[in-house]
C-alpha positions as CSV (number, residue, x, y, z in Angstrom):
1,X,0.0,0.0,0.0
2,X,2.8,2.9,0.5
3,X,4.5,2.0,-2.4
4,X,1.4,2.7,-4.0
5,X,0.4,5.5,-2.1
6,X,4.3,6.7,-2.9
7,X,3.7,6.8,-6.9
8,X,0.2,8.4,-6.7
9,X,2.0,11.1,-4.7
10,X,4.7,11.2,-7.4
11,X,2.4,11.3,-10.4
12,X,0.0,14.1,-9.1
13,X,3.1,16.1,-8.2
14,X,4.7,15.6,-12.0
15,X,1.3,16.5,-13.5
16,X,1.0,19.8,-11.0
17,X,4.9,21.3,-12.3
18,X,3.6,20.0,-15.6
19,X,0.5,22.0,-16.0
20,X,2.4,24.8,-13.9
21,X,4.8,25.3,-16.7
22,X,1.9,25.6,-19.2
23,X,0.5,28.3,-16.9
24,X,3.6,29.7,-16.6
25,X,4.6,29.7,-20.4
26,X,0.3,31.3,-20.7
27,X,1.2,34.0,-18.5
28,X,4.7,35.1,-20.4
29,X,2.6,34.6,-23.6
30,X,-0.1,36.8,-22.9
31,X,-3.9,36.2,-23.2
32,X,-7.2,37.6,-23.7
33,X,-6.6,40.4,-20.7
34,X,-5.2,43.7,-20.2
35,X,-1.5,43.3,-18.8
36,X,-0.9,45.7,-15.6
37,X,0.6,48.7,-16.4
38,X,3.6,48.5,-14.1
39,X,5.5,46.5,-16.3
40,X,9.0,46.7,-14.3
41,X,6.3,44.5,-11.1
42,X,5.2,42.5,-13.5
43,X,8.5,41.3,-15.5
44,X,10.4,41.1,-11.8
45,X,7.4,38.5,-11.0
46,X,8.0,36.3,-14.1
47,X,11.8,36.5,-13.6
48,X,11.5,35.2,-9.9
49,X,8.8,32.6,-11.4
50,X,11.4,31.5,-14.3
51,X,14.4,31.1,-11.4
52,X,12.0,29.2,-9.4
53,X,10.7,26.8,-12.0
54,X,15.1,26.1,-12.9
55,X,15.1,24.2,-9.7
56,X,11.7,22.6,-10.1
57,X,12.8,21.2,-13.3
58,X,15.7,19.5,-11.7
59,X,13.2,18.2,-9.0
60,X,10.9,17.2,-11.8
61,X,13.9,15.3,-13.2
62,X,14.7,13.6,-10.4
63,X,10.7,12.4,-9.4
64,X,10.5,11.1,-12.8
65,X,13.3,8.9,-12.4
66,X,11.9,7.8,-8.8
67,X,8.2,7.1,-10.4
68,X,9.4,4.8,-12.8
69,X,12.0,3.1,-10.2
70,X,8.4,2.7,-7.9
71,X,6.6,1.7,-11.3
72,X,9.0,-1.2,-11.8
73,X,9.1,-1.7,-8.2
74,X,5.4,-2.6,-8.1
75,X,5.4,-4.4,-10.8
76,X,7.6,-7.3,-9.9
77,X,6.3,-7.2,-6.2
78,X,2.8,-8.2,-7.9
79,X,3.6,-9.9,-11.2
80,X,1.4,-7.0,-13.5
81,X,2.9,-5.9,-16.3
82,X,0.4,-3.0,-16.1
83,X,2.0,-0.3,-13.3
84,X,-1.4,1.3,-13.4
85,X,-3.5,-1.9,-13.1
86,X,-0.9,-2.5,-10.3
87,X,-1.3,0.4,-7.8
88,X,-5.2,0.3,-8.3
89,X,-5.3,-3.2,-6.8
90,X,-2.8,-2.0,-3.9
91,X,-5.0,0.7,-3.2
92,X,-8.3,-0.9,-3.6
93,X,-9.6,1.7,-5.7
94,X,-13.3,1.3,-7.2
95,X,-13.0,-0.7,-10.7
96,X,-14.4,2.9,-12.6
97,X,-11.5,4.9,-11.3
98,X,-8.2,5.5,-13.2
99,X,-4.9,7.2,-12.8
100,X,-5.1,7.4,-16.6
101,X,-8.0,10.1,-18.0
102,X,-9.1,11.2,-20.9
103,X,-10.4,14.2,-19.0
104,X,-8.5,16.7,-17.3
105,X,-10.0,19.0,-14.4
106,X,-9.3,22.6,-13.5
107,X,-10.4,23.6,-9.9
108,X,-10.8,27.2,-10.0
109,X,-11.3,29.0,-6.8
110,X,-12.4,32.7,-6.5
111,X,-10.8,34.0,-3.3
112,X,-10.1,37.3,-0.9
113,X,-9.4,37.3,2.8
114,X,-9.9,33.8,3.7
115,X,-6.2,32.7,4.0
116,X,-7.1,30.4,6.8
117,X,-10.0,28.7,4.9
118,X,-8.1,28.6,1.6
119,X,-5.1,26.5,3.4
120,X,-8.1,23.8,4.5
121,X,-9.7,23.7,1.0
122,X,-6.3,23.2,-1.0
123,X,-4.8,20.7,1.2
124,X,-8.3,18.5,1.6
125,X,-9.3,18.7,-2.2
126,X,-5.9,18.1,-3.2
127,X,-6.5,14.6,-1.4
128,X,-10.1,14.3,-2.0
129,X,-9.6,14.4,-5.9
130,X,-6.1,11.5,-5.8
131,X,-8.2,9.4,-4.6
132,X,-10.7,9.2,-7.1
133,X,-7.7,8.9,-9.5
134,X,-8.3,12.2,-11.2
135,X,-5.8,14.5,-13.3
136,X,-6.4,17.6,-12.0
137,X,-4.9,20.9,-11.4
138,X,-6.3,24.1,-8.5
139,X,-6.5,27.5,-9.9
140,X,-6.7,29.9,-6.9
141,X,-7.9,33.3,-8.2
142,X,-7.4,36.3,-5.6
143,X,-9.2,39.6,-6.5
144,X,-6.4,42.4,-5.0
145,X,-8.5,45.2,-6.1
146,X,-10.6,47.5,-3.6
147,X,-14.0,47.2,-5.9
148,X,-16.4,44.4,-4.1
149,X,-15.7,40.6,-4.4
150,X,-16.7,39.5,-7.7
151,X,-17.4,35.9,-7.8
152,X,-18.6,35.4,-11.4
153,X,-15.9,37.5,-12.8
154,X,-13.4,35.6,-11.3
155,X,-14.8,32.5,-12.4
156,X,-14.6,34.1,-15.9
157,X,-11.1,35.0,-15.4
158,X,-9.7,31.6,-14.4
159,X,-11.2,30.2,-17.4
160,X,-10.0,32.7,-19.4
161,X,-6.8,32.0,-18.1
162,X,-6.8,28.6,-19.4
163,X,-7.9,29.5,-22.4
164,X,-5.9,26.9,-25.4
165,X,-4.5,24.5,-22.6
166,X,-6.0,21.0,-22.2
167,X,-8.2,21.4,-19.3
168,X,-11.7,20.5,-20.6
169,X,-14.0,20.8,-17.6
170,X,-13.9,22.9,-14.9
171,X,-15.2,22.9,-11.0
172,X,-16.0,26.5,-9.6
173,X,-14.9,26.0,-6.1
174,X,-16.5,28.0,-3.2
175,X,-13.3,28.2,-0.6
176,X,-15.8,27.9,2.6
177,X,-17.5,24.4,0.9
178,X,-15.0,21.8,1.8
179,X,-15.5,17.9,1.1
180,X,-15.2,15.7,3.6
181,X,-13.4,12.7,3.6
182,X,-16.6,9.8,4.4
183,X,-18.8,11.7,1.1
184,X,-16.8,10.6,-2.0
185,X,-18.9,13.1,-4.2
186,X,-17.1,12.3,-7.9
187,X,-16.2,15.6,-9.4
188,X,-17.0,13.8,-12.9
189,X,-17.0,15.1,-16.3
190,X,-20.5,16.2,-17.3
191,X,-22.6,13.1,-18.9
192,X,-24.8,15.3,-20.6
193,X,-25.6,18.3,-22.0
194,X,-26.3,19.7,-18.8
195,X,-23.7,21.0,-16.1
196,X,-22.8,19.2,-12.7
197,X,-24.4,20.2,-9.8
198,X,-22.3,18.7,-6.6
199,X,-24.0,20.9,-4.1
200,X,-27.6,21.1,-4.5
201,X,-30.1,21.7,-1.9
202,X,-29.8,18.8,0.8
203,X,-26.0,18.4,-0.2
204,X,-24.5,21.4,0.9
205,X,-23.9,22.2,4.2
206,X,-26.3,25.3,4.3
207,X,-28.4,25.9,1.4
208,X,-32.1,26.5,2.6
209,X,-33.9,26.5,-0.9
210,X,-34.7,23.8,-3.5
211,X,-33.5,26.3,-6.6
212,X,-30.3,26.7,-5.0
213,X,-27.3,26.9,-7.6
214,X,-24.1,28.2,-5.9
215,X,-21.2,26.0,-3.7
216,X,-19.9,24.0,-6.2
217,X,-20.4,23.0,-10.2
218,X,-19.1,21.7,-12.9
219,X,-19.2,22.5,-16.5
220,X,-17.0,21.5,-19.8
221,X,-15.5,24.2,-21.9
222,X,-18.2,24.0,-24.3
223,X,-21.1,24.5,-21.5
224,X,-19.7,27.0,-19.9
225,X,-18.3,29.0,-23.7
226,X,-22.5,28.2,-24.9
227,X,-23.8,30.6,-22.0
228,X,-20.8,33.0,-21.9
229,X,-19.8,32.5,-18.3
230,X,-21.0,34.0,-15.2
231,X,-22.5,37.6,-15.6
232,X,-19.6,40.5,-14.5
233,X,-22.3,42.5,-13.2
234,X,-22.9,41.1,-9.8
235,X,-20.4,42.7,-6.9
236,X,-20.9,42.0,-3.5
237,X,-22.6,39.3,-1.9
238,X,-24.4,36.5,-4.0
239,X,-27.0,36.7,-6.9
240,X,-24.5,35.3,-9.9
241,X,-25.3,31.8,-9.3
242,X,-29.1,33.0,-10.0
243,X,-28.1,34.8,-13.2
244,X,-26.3,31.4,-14.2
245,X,-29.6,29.4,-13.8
246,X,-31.3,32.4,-15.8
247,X,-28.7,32.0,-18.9
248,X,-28.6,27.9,-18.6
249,X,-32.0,28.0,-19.1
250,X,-32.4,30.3,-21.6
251,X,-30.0,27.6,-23.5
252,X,-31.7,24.4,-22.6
253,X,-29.0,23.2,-20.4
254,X,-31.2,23.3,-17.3
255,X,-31.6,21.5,-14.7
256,X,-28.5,20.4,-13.8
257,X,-27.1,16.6,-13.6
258,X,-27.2,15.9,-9.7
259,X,-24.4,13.4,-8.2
260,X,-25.4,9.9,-8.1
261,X,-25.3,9.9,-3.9
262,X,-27.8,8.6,-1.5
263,X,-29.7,11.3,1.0
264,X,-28.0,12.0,3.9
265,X,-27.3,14.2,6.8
266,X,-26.6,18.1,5.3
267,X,-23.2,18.0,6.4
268,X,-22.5,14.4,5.7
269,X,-21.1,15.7,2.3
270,X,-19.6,18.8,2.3
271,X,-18.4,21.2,5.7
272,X,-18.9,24.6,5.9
273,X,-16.2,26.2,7.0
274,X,-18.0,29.5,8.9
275,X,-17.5,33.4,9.0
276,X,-19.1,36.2,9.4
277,X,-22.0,36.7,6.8
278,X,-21.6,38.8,3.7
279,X,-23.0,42.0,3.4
280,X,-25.9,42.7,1.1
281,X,-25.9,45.1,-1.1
282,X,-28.9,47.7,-0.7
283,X,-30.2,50.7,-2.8
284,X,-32.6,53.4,-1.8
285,X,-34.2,56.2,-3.9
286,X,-34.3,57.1,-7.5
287,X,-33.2,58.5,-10.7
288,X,-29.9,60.6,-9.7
289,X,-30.6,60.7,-6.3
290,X,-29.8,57.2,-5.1
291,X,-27.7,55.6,-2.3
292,X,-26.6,52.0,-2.5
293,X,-24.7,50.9,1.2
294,X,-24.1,47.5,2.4
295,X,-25.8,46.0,5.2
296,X,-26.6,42.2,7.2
297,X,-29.1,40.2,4.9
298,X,-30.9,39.8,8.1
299,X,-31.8,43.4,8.6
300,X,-35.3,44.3,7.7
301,X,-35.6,46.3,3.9
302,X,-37.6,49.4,4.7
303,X,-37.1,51.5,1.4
304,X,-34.7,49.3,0.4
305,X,-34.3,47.0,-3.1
306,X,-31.2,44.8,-2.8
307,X,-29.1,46.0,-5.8
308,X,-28.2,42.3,-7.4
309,X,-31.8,41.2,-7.9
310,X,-33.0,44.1,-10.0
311,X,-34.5,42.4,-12.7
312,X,-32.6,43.8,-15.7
313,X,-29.4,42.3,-13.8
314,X,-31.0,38.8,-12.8
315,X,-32.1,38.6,-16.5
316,X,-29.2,40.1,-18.3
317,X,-26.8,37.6,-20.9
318,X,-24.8,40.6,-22.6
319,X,-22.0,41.1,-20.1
320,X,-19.5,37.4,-19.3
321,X,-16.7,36.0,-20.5
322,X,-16.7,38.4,-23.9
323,X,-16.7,41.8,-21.5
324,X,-14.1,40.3,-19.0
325,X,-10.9,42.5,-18.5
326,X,-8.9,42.2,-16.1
327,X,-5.1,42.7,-14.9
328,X,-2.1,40.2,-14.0
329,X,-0.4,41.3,-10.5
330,X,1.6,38.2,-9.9
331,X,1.4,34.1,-10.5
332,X,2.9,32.1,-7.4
333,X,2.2,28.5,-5.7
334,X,0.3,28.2,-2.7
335,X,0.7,24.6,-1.5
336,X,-0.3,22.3,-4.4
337,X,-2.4,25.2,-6.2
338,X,-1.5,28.2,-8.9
339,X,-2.1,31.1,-7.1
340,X,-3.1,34.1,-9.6
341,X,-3.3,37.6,-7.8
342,X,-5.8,39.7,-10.0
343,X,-7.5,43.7,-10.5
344,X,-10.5,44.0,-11.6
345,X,-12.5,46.7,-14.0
346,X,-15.8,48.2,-13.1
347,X,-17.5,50.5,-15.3
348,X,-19.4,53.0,-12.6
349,X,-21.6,53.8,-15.7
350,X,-23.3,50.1,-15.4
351,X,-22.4,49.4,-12.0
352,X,-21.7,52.5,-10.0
353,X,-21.7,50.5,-6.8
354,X,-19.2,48.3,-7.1
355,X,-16.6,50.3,-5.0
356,X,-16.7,49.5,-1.7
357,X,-18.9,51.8,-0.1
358,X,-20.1,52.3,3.9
């Protein structure tokens, strides 16, 4: 079993520096973004990247030669000509899960502020998804600017990012919706035309509505390209997962698959990992004379329309991944992730309350 264990670990770790040096060769390459003006910030981050990623190709080297030392290993301690075959038997994996796949998952988490909370996620899903024998890589994507957290349009960015690699479906990752070990929910590859769901109402932890579509899902390229990504409209707290529904539907691609798990206990599945509640986003008044502040969801409306469910947002398709822009601050790794740092643009004229206001 530790041999086994021992050449998992070694494989995931190639295919991480692997897929690293792709991202690493995107960024120097450019892509559909604006680059940040400080140049001198930006080409000091790539050349302490480029020094960095000399020694991991020496480590990279040396692993490769230790996998295929383990590889041979195994083999004669079992009689298999089939490495693969070999390690699944030693680690009594199910029969439907391989270390080989024809599909290749990018994790993308949109993050700010939740240092402690991103360390749990990272090091659990890292584990969660070797042992369902998946090639995978994490994206963590940090929004550094002062406008509100923008959850869809850092979804948008991260897939963006990725944009011409070989990563063909993609899990949007909430950092406070962590799996747990006993719930084995498969982050598969969409079977249909449909997205994934993994954290539909009486999965995750909290949800408290049947049309919930936030936490976690799961769309290939083409899904997620066919609605044009998550709306860039929606800062602050919430409302982009019901825009999402709005623009699946409009396509047909609604509802979602739903993971193949019996019912169970609400956190039997997922753990929240809690904090203090997100502030809602409120507006008051009319025409020019309007005042959008952010207040506790639980606090009673008065006057008040919460901005994000107005209905020419919750209905609106024009703004996603063809209005995303966006600036590069600095590409590093956190743990077994790719950690992007990113500014955001808001256009007051739309969206004039996207600055963090009190």
């Amino acid at each position: 079993m530790a041999v086994g264990i021992r050449v998992v670990a070694a494989s995931t770790l190639i295919s991480f520096l692997l897929s690293f040096l792709f991202i690493l060769k995107v960024f120097h390459n450019g892509i559909s973004a604006e680059l940040n003006p400080d140049a001198s910030s930006l080409l000091l981050s790539l050349q302490t990247l480029e020094a960095q990623f000399a020694s991991q190709k020496q480590r990279y080297t040396v692993l490769q030669h230790q996998l295929e030392q383990l590889e041979q290993s195994v083999a004669a301690t079992t009689g298999s000509a089939s490495p693969t075959a070999s390690i699944k038997q030693i680690w009594s994996l199910p029969n439907n899960v391989s270390f080989t796949s024809e599909h290749k998952l990018a994790v993308l988490v949109p993050y700010r502020d939740r240092e402690q909370h991103l360390a749990k996620l990272v090091s659990r899903i890292d584990g969660y998804l070797m042992a369902q024998g998946r090639s995978f890589t994490i994206f963590v994507i940090e929004q550094s600017s002062r406008y509100l957290f923008n959850r869809g349009a850092l979804l948008n960015i991260g897939f963006q990012l990725l944009k011409g690699s070989d990563y063909d479906y993609f899990a949007f990752q909430d950092v406070d919706t962590v799996p747990t070990d006993r719930g084995n929910v498969q982050y598969s590859y969409p079977a249909g035309a449909a997205p994934l769901h993994l954290t539909p109402y009486g999965i995750h932890p909290t949800a408290n509505f049947e049309g919930f579509f936030g936490g976690i899902t799961i769309f290939t390229r083409e899904q997620f390209e066919k609605v044009n990504g998550y709306g860039m409209n929606f800062w602050g707290w919430g409302r982009e997962d019901d825009n999402m529904r709005q623009r699946l539907m409009l396509q047909g691609m609604f509802p979602p698959e739903l993971p193949a798990v019996p019912t169970r206990t609400r956190r039997f599945y997922f753990e929240h990992q809690k904090h203090e509640k997100a502030l809602e986003w409120r507006v008051e008044g009319n025409g020019s004379e309007v005042h959008y502040y952010g207040v506790n969801p639980d606090q009673p409306y008065g006057d008040a329309r919460i901005v994000s469910v107005q209905p020419h947002l919750m209905q609106e398709i024009s703004t996603g991944l063809n209005t995303t822009t966006f600036w590069i601050n600095s590409v590093q790794i956190y743990g077994t992730a790719v950690h992007y740092k990113v500014s955001l643009f808001c256009d007051h004229a739309q969206t004039p309350w996207c600055d963090e206001l009190s």
